[in-house]
C-alpha positions as CSV (number, residue, x, y, z in Angstrom):
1,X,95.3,111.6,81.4
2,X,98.3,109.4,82.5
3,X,98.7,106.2,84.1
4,X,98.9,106.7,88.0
5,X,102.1,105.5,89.0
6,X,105.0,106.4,91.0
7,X,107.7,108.5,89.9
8,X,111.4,107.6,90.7
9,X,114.2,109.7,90.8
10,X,117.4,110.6,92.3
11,X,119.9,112.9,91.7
12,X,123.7,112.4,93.8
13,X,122.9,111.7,97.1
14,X,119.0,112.0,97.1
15,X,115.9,110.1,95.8
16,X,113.0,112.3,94.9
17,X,109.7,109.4,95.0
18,X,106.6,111.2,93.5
19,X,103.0,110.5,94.0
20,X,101.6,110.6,90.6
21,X,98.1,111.0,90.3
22,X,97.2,114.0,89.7
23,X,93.5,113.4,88.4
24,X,92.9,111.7,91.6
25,X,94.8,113.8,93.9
26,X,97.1,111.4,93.6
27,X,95.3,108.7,95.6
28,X,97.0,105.4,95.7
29,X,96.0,102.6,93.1
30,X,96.9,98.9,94.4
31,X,100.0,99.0,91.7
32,X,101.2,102.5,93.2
33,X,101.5,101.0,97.0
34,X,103.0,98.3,95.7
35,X,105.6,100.8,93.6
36,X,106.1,103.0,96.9
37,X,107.4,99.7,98.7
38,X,109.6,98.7,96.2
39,X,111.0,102.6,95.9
40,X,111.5,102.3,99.8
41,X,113.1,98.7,99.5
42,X,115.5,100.5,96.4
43,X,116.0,103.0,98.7
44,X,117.5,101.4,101.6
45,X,119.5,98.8,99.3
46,X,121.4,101.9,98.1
47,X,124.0,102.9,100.7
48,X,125.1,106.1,98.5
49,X,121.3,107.8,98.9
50,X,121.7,110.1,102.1
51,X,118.1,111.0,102.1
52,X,114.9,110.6,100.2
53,X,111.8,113.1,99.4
54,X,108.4,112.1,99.0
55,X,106.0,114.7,97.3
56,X,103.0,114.4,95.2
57,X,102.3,115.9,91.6
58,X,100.1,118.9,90.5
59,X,100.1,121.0,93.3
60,X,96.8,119.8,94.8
61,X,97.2,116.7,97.3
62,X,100.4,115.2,98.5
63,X,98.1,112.1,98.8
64,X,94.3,111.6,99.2
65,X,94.3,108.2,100.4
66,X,93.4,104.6,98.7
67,X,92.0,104.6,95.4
68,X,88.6,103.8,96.8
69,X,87.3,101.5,93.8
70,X,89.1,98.9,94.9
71,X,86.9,98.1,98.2
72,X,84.0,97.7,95.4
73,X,85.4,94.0,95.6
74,X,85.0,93.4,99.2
75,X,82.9,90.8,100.3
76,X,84.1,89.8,103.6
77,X,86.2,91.0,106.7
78,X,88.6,88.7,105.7
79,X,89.4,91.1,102.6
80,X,89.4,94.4,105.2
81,X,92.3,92.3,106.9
82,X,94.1,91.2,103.7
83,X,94.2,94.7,102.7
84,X,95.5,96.5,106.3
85,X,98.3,93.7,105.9
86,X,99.6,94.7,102.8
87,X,99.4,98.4,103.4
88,X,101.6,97.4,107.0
89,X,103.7,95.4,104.6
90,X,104.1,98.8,102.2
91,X,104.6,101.2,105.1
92,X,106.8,98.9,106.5
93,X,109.1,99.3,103.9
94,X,109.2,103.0,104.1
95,X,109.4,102.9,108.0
96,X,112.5,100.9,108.0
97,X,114.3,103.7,105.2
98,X,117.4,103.8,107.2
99,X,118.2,107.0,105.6
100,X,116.8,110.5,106.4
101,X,113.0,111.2,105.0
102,X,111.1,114.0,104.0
103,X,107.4,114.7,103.3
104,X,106.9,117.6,101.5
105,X,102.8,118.6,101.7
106,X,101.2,121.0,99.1
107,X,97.5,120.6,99.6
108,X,96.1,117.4,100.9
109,X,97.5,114.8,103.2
110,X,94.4,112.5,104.2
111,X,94.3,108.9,104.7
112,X,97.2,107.0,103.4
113,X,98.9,110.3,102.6
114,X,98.8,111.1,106.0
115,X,100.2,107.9,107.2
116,X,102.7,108.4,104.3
117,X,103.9,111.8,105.9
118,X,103.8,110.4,109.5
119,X,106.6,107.8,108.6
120,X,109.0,110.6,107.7
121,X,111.0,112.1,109.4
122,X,110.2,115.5,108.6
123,X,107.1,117.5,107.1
124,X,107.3,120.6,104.8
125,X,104.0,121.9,103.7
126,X,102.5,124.8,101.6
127,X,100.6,127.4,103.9
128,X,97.3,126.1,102.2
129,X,98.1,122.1,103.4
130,X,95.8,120.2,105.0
131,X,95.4,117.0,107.0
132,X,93.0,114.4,108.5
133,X,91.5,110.8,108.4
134,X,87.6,111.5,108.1
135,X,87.0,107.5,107.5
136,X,84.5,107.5,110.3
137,X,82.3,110.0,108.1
138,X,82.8,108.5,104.5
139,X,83.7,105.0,104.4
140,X,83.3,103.6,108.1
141,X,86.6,101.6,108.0
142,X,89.3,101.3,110.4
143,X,92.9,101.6,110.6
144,X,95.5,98.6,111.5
145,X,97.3,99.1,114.9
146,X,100.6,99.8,113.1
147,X,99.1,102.8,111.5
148,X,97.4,104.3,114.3
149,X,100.7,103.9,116.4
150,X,102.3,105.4,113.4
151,X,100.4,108.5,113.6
152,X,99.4,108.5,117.0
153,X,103.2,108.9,117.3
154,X,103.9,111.5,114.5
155,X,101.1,114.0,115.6
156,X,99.8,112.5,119.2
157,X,97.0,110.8,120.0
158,X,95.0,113.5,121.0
159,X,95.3,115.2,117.3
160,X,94.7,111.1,115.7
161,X,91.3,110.8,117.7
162,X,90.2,114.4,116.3
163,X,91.0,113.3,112.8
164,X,89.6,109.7,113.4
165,X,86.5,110.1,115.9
166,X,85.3,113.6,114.7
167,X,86.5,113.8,111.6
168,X,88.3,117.1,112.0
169,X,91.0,118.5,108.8
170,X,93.3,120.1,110.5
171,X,95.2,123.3,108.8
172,X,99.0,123.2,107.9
173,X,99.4,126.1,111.0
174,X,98.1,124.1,113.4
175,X,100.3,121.0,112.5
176,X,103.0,123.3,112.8
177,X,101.8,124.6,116.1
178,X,101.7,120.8,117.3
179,X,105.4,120.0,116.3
180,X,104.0,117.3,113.5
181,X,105.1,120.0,111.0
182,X,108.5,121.6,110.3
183,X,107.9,124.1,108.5
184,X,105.7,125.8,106.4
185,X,106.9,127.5,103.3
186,X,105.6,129.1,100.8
187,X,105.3,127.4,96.9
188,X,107.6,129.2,95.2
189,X,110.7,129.2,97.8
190,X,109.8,125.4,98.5
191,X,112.2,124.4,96.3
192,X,115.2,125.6,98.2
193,X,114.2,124.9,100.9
194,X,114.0,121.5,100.4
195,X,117.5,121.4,99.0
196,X,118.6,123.0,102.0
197,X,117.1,120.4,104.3
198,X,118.7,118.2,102.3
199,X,122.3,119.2,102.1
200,X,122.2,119.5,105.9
201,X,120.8,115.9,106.5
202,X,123.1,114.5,104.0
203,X,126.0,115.5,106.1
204,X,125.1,113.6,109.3
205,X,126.7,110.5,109.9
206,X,125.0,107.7,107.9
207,X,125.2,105.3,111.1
208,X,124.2,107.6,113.7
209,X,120.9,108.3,111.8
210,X,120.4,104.7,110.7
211,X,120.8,103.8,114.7
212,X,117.9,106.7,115.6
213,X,115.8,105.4,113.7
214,X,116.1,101.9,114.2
215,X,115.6,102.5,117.8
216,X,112.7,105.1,117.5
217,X,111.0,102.3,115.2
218,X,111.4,100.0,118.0
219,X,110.1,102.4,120.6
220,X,106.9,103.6,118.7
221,X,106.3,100.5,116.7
222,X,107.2,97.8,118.5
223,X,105.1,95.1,120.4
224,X,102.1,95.8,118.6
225,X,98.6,94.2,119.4
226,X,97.0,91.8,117.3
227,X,93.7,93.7,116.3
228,X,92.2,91.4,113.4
229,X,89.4,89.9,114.6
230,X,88.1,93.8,115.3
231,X,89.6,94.9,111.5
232,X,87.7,91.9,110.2
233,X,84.2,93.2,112.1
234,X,84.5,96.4,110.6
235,X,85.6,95.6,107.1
236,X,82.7,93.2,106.6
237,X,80.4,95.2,108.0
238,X,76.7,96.6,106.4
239,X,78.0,100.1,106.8
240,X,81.3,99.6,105.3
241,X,79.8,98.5,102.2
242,X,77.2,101.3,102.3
243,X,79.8,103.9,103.5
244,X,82.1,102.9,100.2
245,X,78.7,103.0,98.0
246,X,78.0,106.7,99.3
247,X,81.5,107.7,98.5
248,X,81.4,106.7,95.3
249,X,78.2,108.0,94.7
250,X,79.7,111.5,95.8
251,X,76.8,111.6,98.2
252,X,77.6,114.5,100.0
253,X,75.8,113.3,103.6
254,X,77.4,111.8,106.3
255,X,76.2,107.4,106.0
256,X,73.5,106.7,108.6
257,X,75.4,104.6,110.0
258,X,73.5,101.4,111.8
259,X,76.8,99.8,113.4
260,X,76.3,96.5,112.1
């Protein structure tokens, strides 16, 4: 079993950034967001790269989320907040990527993943990919306004309050149906087609898609509100610590939740 850790790479033009956790279904240890913000950071310090792929390892989950042993620590809302801000500062990083992005989805994209995969700019997935943030049925946490105006902008608000308020997974085909996907492409010709998405992205202008994105950033994630003092309530709540308890406990019941 390796280390879970993000994998680096790029090749001419393009910088390949790997979710490597396969044991986990590559859900994201502290070190790893950390890793993913400095990739992004490298990534938008190097004015050859023309565009950068994100994809997870092993063929099961692009990315399952947070690695969930961490809340174990918790003991206050004050960490719940701590926590949202350093995953805003991590997605931040890959938000402001002035260069093309690409998600490529083989399995599952839930939680972080899918935050991951709303940030780019476009989603390849496997036939059998699927999506969702079920945290209102297995850990009873919340999300910080910059990530639910990430992904309430990548897949609509409507589809965000079916993955959030009824826990819904939602399958690759209807992601495509709702424009969140490009394309879905089989395993074996995914490949090439990601090197043809590629090559065509890499010949835009580099300043015309640096400005469209800037100025899509602005529009969909600007002039946020301030939504601590309800991220604190939740985080040090009784059923947070029960819901992370359960979870790790693989019980397979939804919490009963009390709301306090």
């Amino acid at each position: 079993m390796g280390s879970p850790r993000i994998d680096f790479d790029k090749q001419g033009e393009i910088a390949f950034v790997r979710f490597n956790n396969p044991e986990a279904h590559n859900a994201l240890t502290t070190q790893m967001w950390l890793d993913l913000r400095d990739a992004a950071l490298k990534i938008a310090g190097d004015t050859s790269i023309r565009v950068a792929v994100f994809r997870g390892v092993g063929g099961k989950a692009f990315v399952s989320g947070t690695d969930i042993t961490g809340f174990t620590k918790f003991t206050s809302g004050a960490d719940g907040v701590a926590y949202e801000h350093r995953i805003d500062a991590c997605m931040s990083a890959v938000d402001a990527i002035p260069v093309t992005t690409i998600a490529v989805v083989d399995g599952w994209a839930v939680g972080g993943g899918l935050n991951i995969a709303s940030a780019c700019d476009f989603r390849l997935a496997t036939p059998g990919a699927r999506f969702g943030s079920p945290i209102g049925r297995t850990l009873g946490n919340c999300l910080s306004a910059l990530s639910m105006a990430r992904i309430g902008g990548a897949i609509s608000v409507a589809v965000a309050k079916r993955m959030v308020l009824l826990g819904e997974i939602i399958t690759a085909q209807e992601m495509l149906d709702k424009g969140f996907l490009l394309k879905i492409i089989e395993a074996d010709a995914m490949d090439a087609e990601i090197a043809a998405l590629c090559a065509r992205a890499a010949e835009n202008a580099p300043l015309t898609t640096r400005a469209t994105k800037a100025t899509v950033r602005a529009l969909t994630l600007g002039e946020l509100p301030d939504i601590e003092a309800i991220v604190a309530q939740v985080y040090g709540s009784d059923d947070f610590r029960r819901g992370v308890q359960d979870f790790l406990a693989k019980t397979k019941a939804v919490p009963k939740w009390t709301g306090s």
